[in-house]
PLY file of the C-alpha trace (Angstrom):
ply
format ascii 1.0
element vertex 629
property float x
property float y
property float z
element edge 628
property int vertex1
property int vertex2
end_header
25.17 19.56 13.97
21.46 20.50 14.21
18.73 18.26 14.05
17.71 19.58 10.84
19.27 20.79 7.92
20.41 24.42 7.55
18.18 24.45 4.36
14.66 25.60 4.75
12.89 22.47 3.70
11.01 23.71 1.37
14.17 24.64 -0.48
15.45 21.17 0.00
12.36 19.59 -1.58
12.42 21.50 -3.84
16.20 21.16 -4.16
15.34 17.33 -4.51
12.94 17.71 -7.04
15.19 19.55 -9.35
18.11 16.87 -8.77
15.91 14.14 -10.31
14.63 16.00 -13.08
11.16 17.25 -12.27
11.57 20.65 -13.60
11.05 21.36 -17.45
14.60 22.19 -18.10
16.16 19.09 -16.42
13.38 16.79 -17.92
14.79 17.27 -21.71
18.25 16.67 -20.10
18.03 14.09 -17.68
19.62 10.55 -18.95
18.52 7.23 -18.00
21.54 5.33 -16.19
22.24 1.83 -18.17
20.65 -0.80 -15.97
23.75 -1.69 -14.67
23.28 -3.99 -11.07
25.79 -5.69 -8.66
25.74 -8.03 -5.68
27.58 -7.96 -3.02
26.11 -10.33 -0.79
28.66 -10.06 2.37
28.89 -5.99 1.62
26.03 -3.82 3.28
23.13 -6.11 2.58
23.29 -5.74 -1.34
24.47 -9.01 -2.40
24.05 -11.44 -5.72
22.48 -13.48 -7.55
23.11 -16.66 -9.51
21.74 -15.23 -12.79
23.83 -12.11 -12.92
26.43 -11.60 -15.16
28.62 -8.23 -14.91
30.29 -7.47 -18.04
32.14 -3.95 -19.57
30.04 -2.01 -21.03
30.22 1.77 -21.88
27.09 4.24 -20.64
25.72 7.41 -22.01
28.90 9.41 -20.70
31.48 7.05 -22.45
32.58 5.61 -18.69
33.29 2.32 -19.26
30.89 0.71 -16.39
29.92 -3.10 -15.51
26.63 -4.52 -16.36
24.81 -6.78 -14.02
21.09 -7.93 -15.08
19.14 -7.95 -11.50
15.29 -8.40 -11.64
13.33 -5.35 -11.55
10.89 -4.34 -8.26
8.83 -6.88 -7.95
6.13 -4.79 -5.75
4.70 -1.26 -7.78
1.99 0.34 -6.47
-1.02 -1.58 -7.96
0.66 -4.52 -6.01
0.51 -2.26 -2.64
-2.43 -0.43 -3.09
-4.17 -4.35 -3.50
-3.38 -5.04 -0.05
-6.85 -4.90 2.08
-7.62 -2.56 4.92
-10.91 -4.28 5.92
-9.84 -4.90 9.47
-9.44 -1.00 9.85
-12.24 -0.73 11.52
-12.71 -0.01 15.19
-15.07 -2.86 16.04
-11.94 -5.01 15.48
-10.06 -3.22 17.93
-12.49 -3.52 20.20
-13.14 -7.61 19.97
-9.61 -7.96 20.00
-9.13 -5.45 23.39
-12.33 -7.64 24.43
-10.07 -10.84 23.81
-6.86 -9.64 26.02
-8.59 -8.77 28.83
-10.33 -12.22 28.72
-6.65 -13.74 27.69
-5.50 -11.95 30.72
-8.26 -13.62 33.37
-7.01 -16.94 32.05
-3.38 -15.34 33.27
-4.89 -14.59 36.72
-6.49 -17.96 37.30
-3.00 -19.64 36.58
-2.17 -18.12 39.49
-4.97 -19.43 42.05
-4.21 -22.55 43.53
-7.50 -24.17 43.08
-8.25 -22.34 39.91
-9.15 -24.11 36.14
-6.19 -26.04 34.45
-4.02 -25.39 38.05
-3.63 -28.40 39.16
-0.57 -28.91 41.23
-0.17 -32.11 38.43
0.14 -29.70 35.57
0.49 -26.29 36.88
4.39 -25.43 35.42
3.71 -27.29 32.49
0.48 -25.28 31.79
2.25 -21.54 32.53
5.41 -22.46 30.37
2.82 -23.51 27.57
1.24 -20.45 27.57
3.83 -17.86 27.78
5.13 -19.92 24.52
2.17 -20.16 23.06
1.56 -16.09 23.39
5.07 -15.58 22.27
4.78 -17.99 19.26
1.48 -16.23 18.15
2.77 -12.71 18.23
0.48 -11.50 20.85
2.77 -11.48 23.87
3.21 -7.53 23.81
-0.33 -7.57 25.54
0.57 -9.95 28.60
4.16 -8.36 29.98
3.18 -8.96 33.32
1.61 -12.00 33.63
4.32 -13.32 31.44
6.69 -12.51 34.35
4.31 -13.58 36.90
3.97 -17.59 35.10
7.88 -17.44 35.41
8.63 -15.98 38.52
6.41 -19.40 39.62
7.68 -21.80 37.15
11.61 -20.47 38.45
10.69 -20.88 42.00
10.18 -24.74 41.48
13.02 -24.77 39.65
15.86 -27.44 40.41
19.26 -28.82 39.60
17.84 -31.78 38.02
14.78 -29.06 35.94
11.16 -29.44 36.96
8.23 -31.53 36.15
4.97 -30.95 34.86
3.42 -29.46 38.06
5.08 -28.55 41.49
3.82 -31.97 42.96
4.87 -34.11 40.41
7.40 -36.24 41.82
10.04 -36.68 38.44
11.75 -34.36 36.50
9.62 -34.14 33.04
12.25 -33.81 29.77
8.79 -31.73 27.65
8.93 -29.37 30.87
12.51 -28.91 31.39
13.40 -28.14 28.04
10.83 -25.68 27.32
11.73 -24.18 30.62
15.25 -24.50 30.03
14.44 -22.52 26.32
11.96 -19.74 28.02
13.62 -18.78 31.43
16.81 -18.36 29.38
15.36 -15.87 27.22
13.54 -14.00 29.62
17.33 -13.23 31.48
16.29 -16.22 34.30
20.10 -18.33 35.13
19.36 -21.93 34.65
21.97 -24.26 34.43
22.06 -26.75 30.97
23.31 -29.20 33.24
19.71 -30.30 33.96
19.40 -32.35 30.45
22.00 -34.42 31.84
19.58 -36.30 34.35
17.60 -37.12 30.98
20.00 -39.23 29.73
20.77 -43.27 30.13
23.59 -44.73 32.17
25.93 -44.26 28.90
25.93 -40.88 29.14
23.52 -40.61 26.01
20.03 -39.19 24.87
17.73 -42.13 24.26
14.20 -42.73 22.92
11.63 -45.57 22.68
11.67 -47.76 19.47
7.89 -46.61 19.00
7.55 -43.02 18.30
5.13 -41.66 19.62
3.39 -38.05 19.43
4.17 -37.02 23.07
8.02 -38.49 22.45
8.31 -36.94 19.80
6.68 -33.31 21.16
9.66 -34.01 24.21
12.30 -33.61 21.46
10.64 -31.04 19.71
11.19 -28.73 23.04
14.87 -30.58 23.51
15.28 -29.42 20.09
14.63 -26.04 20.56
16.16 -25.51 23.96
19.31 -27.02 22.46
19.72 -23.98 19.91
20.01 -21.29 23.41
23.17 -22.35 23.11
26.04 -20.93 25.15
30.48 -21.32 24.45
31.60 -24.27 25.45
28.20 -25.98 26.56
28.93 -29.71 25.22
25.59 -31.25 26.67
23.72 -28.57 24.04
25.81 -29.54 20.91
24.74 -33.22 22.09
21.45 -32.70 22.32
20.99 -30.31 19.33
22.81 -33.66 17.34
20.25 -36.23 18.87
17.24 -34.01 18.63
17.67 -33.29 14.82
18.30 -36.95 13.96
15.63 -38.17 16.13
13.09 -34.90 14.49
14.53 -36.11 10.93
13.57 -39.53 11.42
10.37 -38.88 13.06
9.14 -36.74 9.84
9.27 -39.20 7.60
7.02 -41.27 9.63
4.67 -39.12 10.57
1.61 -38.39 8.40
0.88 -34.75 6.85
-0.40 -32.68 10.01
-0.16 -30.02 12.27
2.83 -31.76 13.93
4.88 -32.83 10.96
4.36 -28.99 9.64
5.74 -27.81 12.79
8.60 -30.23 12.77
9.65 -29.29 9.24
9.62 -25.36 10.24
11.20 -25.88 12.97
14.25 -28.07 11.49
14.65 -25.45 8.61
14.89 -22.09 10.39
15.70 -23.30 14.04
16.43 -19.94 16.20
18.50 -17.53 14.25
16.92 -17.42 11.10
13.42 -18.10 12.52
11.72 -14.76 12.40
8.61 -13.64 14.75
6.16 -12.86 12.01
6.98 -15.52 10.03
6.60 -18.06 12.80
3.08 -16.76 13.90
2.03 -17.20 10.22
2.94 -21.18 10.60
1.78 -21.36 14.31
-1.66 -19.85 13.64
-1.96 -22.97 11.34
-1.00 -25.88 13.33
-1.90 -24.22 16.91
-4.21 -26.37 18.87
-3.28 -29.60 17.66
-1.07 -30.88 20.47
-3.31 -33.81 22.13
-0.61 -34.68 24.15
-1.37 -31.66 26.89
-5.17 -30.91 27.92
-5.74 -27.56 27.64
-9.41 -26.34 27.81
-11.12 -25.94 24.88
-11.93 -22.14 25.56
-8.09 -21.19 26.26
-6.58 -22.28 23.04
-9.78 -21.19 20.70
-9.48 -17.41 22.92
-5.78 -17.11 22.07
-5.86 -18.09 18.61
-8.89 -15.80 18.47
-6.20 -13.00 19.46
-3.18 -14.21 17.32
-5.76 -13.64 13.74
-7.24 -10.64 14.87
-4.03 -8.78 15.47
-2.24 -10.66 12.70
-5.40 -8.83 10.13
-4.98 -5.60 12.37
-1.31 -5.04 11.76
-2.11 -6.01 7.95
-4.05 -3.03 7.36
-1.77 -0.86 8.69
1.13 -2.26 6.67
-0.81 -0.87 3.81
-0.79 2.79 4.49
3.22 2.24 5.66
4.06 0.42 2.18
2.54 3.24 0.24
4.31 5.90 2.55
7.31 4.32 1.71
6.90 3.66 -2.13
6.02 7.68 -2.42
9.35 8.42 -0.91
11.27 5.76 -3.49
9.91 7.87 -5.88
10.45 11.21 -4.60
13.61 10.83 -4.37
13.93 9.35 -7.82
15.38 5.73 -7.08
13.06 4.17 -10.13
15.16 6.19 -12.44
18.40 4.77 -10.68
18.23 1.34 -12.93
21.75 0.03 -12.35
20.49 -0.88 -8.65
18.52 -3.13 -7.55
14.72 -1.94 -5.95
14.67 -3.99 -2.61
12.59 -1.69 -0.50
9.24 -3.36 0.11
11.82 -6.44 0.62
13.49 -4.61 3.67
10.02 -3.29 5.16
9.23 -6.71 5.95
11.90 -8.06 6.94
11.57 -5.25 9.74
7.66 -5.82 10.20
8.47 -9.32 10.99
10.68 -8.33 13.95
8.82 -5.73 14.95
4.93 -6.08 14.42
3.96 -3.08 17.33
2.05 -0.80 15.52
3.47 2.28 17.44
7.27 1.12 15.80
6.12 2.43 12.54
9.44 4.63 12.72
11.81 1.59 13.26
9.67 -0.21 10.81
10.03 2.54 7.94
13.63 3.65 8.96
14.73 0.22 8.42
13.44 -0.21 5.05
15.07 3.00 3.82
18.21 2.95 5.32
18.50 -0.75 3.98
17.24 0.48 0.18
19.57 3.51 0.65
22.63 1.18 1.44
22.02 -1.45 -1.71
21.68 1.75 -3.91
25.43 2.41 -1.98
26.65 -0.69 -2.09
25.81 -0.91 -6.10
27.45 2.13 -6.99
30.50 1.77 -4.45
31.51 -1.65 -5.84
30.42 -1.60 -9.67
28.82 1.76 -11.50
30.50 4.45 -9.68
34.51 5.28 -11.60
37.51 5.80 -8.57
37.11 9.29 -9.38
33.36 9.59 -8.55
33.45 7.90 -5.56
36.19 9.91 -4.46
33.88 12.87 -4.82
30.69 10.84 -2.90
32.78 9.94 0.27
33.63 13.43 0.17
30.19 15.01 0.09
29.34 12.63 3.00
32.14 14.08 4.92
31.55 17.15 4.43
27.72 17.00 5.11
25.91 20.06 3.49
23.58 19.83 0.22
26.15 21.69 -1.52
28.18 19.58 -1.90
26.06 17.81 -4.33
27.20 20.41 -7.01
30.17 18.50 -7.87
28.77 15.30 -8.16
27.83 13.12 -10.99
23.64 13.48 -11.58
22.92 9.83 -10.43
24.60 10.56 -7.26
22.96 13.27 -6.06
19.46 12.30 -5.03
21.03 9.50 -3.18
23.18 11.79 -1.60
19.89 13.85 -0.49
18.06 10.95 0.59
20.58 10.10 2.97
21.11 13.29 4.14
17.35 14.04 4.56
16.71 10.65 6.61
19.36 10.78 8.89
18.25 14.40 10.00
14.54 13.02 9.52
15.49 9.88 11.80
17.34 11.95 14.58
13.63 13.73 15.11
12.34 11.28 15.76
14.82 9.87 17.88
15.09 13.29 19.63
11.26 12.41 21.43
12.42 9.36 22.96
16.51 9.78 23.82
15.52 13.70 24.81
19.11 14.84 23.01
20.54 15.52 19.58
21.82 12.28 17.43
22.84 13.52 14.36
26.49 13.61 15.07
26.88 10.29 16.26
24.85 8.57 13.87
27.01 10.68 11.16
29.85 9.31 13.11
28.88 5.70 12.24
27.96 6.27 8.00
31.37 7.84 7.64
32.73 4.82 9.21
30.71 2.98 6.81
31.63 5.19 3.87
35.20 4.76 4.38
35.13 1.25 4.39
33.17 0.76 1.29
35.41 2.99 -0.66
38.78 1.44 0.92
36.74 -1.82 -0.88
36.30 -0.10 -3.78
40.26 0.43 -3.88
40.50 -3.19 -3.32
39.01 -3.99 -6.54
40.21 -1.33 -8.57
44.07 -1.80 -7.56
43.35 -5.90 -7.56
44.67 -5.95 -3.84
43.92 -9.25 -1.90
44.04 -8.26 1.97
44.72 -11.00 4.32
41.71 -12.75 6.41
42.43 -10.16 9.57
42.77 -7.38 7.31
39.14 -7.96 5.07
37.14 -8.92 7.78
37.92 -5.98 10.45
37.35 -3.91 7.28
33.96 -5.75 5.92
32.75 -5.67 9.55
31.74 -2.34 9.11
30.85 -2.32 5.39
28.36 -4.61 5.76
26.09 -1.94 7.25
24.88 -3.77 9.72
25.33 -1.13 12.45
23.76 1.84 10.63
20.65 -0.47 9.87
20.70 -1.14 13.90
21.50 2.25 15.23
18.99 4.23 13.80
15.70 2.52 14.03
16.85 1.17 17.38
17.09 5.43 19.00
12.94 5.58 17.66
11.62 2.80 19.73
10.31 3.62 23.04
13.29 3.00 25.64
15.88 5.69 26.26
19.26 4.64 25.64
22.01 6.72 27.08
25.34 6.76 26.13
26.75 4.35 28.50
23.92 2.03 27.56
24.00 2.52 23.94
27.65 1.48 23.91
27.11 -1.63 25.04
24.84 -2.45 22.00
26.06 -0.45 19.60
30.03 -0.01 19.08
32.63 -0.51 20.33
30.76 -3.44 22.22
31.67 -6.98 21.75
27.84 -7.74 21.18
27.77 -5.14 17.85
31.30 -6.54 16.66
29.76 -10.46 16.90
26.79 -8.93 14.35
29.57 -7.56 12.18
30.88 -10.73 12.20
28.81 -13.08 11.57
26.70 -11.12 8.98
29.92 -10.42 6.92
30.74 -14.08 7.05
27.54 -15.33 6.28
27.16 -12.98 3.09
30.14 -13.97 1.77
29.37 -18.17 2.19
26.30 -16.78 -0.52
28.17 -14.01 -2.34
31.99 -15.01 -3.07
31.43 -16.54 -6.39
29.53 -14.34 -8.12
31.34 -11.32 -6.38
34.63 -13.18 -8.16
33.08 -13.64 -11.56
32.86 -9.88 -11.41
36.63 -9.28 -10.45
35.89 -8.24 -7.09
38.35 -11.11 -5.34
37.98 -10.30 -1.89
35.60 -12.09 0.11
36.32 -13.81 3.46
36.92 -17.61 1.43
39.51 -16.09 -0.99
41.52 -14.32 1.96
41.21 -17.88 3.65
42.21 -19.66 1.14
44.93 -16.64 0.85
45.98 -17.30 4.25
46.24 -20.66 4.29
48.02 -22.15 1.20
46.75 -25.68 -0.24
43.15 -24.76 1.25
40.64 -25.85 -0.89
37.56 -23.51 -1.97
35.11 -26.63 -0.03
37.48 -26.42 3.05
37.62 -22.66 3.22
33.87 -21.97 2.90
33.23 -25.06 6.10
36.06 -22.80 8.01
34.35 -19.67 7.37
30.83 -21.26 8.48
32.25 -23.10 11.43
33.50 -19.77 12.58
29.27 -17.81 12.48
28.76 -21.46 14.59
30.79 -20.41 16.98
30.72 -16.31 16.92
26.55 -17.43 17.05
27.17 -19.21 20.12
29.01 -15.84 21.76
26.16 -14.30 20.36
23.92 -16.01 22.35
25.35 -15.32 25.59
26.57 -11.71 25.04
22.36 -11.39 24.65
21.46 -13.38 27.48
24.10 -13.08 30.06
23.09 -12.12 33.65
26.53 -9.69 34.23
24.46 -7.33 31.30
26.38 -4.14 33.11
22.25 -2.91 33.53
21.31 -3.34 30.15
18.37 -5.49 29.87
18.03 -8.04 26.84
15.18 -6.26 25.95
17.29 -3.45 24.87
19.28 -5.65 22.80
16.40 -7.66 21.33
16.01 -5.46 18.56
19.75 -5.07 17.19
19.77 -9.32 17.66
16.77 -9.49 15.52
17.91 -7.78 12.57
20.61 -10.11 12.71
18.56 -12.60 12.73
16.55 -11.00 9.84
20.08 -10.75 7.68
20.94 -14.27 8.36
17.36 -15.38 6.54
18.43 -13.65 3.83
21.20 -15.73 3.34
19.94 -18.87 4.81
19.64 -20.09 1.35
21.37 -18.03 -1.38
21.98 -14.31 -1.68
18.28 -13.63 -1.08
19.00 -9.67 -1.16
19.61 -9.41 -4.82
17.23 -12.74 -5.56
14.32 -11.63 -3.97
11.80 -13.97 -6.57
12.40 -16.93 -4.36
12.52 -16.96 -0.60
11.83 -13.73 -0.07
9.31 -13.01 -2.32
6.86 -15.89 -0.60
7.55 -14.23 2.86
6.51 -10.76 1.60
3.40 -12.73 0.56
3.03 -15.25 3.62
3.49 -11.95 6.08
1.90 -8.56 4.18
-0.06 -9.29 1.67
-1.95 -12.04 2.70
-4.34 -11.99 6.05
-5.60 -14.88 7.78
-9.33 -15.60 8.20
-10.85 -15.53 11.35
0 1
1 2
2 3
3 4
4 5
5 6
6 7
7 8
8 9
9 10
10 11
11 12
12 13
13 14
14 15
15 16
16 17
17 18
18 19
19 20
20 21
21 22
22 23
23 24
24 25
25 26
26 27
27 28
28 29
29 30
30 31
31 32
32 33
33 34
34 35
35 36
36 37
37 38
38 39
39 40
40 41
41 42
42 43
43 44
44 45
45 46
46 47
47 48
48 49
49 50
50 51
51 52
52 53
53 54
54 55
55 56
56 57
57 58
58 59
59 60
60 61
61 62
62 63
63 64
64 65
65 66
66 67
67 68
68 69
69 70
70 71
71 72
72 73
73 74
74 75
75 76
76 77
77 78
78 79
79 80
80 81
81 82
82 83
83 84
84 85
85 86
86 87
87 88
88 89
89 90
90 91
91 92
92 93
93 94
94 95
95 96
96 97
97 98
98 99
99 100
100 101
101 102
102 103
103 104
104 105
105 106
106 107
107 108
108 109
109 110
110 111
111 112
112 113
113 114
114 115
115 116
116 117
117 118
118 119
119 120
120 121
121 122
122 123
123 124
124 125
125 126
126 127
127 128
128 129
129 130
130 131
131 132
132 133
133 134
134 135
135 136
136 137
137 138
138 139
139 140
140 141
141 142
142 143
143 144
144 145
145 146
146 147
147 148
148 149
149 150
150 151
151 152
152 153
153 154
154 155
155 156
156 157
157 158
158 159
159 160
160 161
161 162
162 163
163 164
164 165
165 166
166 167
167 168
168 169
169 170
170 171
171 172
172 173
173 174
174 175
175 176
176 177
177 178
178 179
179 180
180 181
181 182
182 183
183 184
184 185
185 186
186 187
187 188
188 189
189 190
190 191
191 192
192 193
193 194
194 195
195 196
196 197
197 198
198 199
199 200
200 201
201 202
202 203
203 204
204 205
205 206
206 207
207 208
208 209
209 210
210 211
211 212
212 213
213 214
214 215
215 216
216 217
217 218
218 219
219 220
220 221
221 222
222 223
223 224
224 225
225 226
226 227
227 228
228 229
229 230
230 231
231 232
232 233
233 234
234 235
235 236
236 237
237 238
238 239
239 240
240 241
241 242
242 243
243 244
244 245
245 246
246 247
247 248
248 249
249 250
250 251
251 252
252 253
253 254
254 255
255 256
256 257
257 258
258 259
259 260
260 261
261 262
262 263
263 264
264 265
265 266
266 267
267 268
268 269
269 270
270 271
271 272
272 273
273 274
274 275
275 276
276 277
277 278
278 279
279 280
280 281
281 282
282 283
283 284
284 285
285 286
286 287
287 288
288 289
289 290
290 291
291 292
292 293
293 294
294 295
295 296
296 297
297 298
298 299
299 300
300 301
301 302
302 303
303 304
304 305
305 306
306 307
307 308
308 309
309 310
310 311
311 312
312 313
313 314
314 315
315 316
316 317
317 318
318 319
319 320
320 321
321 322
322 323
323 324
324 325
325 326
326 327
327 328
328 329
329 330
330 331
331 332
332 333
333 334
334 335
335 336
336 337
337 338
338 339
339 340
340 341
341 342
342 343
343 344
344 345
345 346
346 347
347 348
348 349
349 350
350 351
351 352
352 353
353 354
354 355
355 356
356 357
357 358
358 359
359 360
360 361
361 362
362 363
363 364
364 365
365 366
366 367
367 368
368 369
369 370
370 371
371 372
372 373
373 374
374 375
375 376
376 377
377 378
378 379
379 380
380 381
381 382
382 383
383 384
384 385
385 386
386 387
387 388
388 389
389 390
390 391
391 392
392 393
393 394
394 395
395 396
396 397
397 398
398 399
399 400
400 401
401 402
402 403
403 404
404 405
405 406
406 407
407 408
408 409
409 410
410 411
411 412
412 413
413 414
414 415
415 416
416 417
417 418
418 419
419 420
420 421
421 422
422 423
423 424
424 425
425 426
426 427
427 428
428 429
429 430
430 431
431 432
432 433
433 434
434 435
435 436
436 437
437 438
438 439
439 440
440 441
441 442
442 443
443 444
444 445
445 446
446 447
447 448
448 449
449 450
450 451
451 452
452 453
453 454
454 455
455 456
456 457
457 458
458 459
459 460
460 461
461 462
462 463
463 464
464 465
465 466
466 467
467 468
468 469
469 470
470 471
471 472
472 473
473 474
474 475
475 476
476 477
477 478
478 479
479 480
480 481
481 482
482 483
483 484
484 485
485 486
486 487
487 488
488 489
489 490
490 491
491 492
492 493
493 494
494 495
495 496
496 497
497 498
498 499
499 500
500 501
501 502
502 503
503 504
504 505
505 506
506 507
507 508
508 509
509 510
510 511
511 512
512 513
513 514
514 515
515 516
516 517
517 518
518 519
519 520
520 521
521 522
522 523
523 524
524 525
525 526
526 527
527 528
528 529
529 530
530 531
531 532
532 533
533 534
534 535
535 536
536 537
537 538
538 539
539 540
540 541
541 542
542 543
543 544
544 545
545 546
546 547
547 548
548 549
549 550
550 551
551 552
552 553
553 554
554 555
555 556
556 557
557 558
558 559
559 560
560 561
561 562
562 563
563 564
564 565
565 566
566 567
567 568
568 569
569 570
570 571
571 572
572 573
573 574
574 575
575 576
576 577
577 578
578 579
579 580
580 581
581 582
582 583
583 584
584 585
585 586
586 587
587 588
588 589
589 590
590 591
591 592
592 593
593 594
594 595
595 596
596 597
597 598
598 599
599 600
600 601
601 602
602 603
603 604
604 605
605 606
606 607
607 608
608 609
609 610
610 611
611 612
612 613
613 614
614 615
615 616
616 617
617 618
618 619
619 620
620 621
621 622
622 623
623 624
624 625
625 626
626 627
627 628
């Protein structure tokens, strides 16, 4: 398959154009599709919401079809074209280059023995804090090296029992080992959780003073957070994640409205996996600076958080000019007139610009939000507007892969048709200038995997079947989408992945089948009622409960999340593990993120078809607003 289409593009734009009415003579015969909307909250990222009701109705064509009543976009383009591009301008740039290569001296004289805020007292504390501190603030792109550098140290010191604050210090220091514990294991360094067991009292348990105070509770705050690198079978982390959230619980409700308690309360509600990058910076930025429990200079701390606004403002503006990009291809390709589905597209973009906040990923950032908008427009017609007949004729047209083959399909599916058609070829171009080979075919490899197993779902509900647990889950797995929202952005960012690479992140690897898994389970915990209200039975509860006769709906739904506990903890170490076969966690980062970006969505209901709630205030909290400097 060639990277591009056999169709002149011209043709095909203009081929597009026709499809979705803009000629004269398909104007006065175009319909407008009933708004008919569905959620499937464990299917492909589309799921529901609690105020949708799906009930027969009959459209234009006489087809009886289901009605769901989904909100509307929220973000047209007087909402995006608000946004503010003041910090566009080069002099920005330039103070913030200005600021890194200052940032970066601090670095160096970390590394001097009898250099400012060294002191042989201090010295591992003070590089772990600020390779966490850049991290936490979104500016750690900048400082690669010295980030390695601070931990090559901070390892070297490292010991059976952890470290303390400084190489001379004498005693093991809990604040130090757990944030050490918590960094070196994400940076691929093999440290041992055994250490937190020399921080515990002679019965075996985690203890703390009866008077709280800030640099206690700042110890468990790390504990906390080191606790949630869990790894299979590692009983000292489920102990201390236990103590550290009672003892963080407790502590909030004593502590008085401040930086601290603000970080606490973050912290407890999104912990690791549902805790994304952007979002975090946002709430650091805040509260950063406020820790009077470690004596940083002055100069460091009001430099870095210097950094974190500026390039927080700089990626802002360009946001701008990538939302509009985007909203002009929703409606070239005629999406607004699709009103059965739900609009999720600004939604999706930043999700993805909170993983991924380099400006040179504008391709991952962009691919991501279509692919994701093309899939809920999939997912809607698939499970609840499309007839058995219709979708027949879609999976089809995907096999067969030519524009074509859009001549025997229905009018609303054919633009969707083209827009898939015209990003994957679009996508493997740009893939094509950093993997230096063609991609089409194996990316088309993985939608007609995907395809297949959202129609063999869409048999499911037609014929009534109930599968068994085994059965709907190796199935949902790949309907979900989550691979084909992975694979493609993931080829455009700027590290060649070969074959025998990419297989170890992408299918068949155990590390892409936990993603599956977990994201199909978690969708469901959100989705399964209102995906049953709407006759569509399967979910991964009801084949539970299915499986396991006398199972209640409460019991089923605890099984179902205990298993994403423990597939998370898999997770975990199929990222971090030192026996990678050469693939660094870098090259995984991305495909765990958008995991981690799916799990938000679900953290609290089906956030993908409810987008007014959650969602909505982190589009706000992370694009449209900009921090002042």
């Amino acid at each position: 398959m060639a990277l591009v289409s056999a169709v002149p593009l011209d043709s095909r734009l203009c081929l597009c154009r026709t499809l979705f009415g803009l000629t004269h003579e398909l104007k006065a015969t175009r319909r407008t599709i009933p708004n008919l909307g569905m959620c499937r909250g464990g299917k492909s990222i589309a799921p529901s919401m609690s105020m949708s009701s799906t009930t027969p109705a009959s459209s234009e064509d006489g087809v009886p079809r289901r009605i769901g009543d989904h909100h509307s976009n929220l973000w047209d383009d007087d909402s995006i074209d608000s946004l503010s591009t003041s910090y566009e301008a080069s002099s920005y740039r330039e103070r913030a280059d200005r600021v890194i290569g200052e940032v970066k001296d601090m670095f160096d004289l970390m590394s001097v023995e009898d250099g400012v805020s060294t002191s042989p007292l201090t010295d591992l504390h003070h590089r772990l804090w600020m390779v966490d501190s850049v991290e936490r603030l979104g500016i750690d792109r900048h400082f690669k090296n010295e980030i390695n550098s601070a931990l090559d140290h901070v390892y070297s010191y490292w010991t059976e029992k952890g470290i303390g604050r400084g190489r001379e210090s004498g005693v093991t220091d809990l604040n130090s080992t757990a944030l050490g514990l918590r960094t070196l294991r994400l940076h691929g360094y093999m440290v041992s959780s055994h250490v937190l067991d020399h921080f515990k009292n002679e019965k075996g348990q985690f203890t703390c003073s009866a008077i709280q105070t800030e640099g206690e509770i700042r110890d468990v705050l790390n504990l906390f957070r080191a606790s949630l690198i869990a790894f299979p079978g590692e009983k000292i982390m489920e102990e201390a994640e236990i103590f550290s959230t009672m003892f963080l619980k407790d502590a909030l409700q004593k502590t008085p409205p401040s930086g601290l308690s603000q970080e606490i309360e973050y912290l407890l509600e999104f912990g690791w996996h549902t805790n994304l990058p952007r979002m975090e910076t946002r709430m650091y930025i805040d509260v950063f600076g406020e820790d009077s429990t470690f004596e940083t200079p002055y100069l460091i701390k009001a430099k870095l958080l210097e950094l974190a606004k500026l390039e927080f403002n700089i990626f802002h503006s360009l946001v701008k000019r990538e939302l509009q990009s985007l909203s002009r291809w929703w409606k070239d390709y005629g999406f607004p007139e699709i009103t059965f589905s739900r609009h999720r597209h600004v939604e999706y973009y930043t999700l993805a610009a909170c993983i991924a906040n380099d400006p040179k990923h504008s391709a991952f950032r962009l691919g991501f939000g279509k692919i994701c908008h093309m899939i809920t427009v999939l997912d809607d017609i698939y499970d609840t507007f499309g007839t058995m007949e219709e979708l027949e004729l879609l999976t089809a047209a995907f096999k067969r892969w030519d524009p074509s083959s859009i001549e025997c399909l229905p009018d609303y599916m054919k633009g969707v048709y083209m827009a898939v058609y015209d990003h994957i070829n679009e996508m493997a171009l740009e893939a094509q200038k950093i993997q230096a080979r063609d991609t089409v075919s194996y990316v088309r490899k993985s939608w007609e995997a995907f395809i297949d197993a959202y129609m063999q779902e869409a048999r499911w509900i037609s014929s009534g079947y109930l599968p068994t647990f085994e059965e709907y889950l190796e199935n949902g797995k790949v309907s979900f989408g989550s691979r084909i929202t992975t694979l493609e952005p993931m080829l455009t960012l700027g590290f060649p992945l070969p074959p025998r690479i990419l297989q170890e992140i992408d299918f068949p690897s155990k590390f892409n089948d936990l993603i599956c898994a977990i994201l199909r389970l978690k969708g469901d915990t959100q989705c399964y009622k209102a995906d049953r209200a709407r006759g569509e039975e399967a979910s991964s509860v009801s084949c539970y409960m299915k499986d396991h006769p006398g199972t209640t709906e409460e019991d089923a739904v605890n099984q179902v999340n205990a298993m994403v506990d423990n597939l998370t903890k898999e997770l975990n170490w199929e990222l971090l593990r030192p026996d990678s076969n050469g693939v660094p966690i870098s090259y995984k980062k991305p495909a765990f993120d958008i995991c981690r970006v799916f799990h938000y969505g679900y953290k609290y209901r089906d956030g993908f078809s409810v987008a007014s709630i959650e969602i909505k205030n982190l589009v706000t909290r992370t694009v449209v607003e900009t921090v002042p400097l």
